[in-house]
C-alpha positions as CSV (number, residue, x, y, z in Angstrom):
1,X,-1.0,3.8,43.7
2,X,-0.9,1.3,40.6
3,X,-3.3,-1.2,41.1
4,X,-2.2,-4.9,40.2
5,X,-4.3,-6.6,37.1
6,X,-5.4,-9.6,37.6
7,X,-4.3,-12.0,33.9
8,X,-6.1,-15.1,33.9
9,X,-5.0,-16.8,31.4
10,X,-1.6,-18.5,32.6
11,X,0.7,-17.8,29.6
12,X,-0.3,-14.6,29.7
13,X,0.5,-14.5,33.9
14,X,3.6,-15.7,33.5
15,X,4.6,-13.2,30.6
16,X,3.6,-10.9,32.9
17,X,6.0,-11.7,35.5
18,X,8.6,-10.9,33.1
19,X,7.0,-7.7,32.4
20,X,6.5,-6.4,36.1
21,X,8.2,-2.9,37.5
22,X,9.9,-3.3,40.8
23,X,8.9,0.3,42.4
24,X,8.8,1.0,45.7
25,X,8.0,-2.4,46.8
26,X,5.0,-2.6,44.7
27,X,5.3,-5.4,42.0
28,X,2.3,-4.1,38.7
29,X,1.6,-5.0,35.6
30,X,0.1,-1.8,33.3
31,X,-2.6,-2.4,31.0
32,X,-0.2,-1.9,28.2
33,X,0.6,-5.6,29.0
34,X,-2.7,-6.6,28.0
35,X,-2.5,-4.5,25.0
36,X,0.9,-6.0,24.2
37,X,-0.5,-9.4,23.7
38,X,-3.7,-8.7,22.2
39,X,-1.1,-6.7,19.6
40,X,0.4,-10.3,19.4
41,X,-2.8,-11.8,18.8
42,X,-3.6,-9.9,16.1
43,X,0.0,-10.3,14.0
44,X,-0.6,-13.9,14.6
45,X,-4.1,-13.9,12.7
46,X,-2.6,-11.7,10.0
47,X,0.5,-14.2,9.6
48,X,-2.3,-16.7,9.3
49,X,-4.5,-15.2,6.9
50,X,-1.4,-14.3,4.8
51,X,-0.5,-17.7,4.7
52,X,-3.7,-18.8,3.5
53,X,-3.5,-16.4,1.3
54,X,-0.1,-18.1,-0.4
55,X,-1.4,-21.7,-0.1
56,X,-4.3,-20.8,-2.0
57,X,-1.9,-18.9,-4.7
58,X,0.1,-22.3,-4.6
59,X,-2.3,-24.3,-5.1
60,X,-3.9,-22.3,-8.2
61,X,-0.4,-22.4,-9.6
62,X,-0.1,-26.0,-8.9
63,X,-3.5,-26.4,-10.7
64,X,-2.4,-24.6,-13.5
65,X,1.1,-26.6,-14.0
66,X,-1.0,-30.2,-13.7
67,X,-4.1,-29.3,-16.4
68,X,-0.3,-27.8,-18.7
69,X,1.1,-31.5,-18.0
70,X,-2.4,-33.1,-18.9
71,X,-2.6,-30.9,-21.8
72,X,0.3,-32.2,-23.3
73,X,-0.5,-35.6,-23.0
């Protein structure tokens, strides 16, 4: 017998409703779950740092076009 796990966070709850396996009148939700959205987590803070990662390249390139412009002054 599956166990079910208990998600506190309420987002996370109510993704798990969606996630649940009718079976044999026994409503669970696997650890995967859990794994699933720490998965998620962890794209999100790579899609961040990547980010950061091209605002700082914009901004150099920015930097560099505004000292050209003040060059030519």
């Amino acid at each position: 017998m599956l166990k079910r796990v208990e998600i506190y966070t309420p987002c996370l709850s109510e993704l798990a409703r969606l996630f649940t396996i009718p079976m044999i009148g026994y409503r669970f939700e696997s650890l995967q779950l859990i794994l699933f959205s720490q998965c998620i987590f962890l794209l999100n803070y790579i899609l961040f740092l990547l980010c950061m990662a091209c605002l700082r390249r914009l901004y150099a390139v920015i930097n560099v076009c505004n000292s050209l412009i003040n060059g030519q002054k």
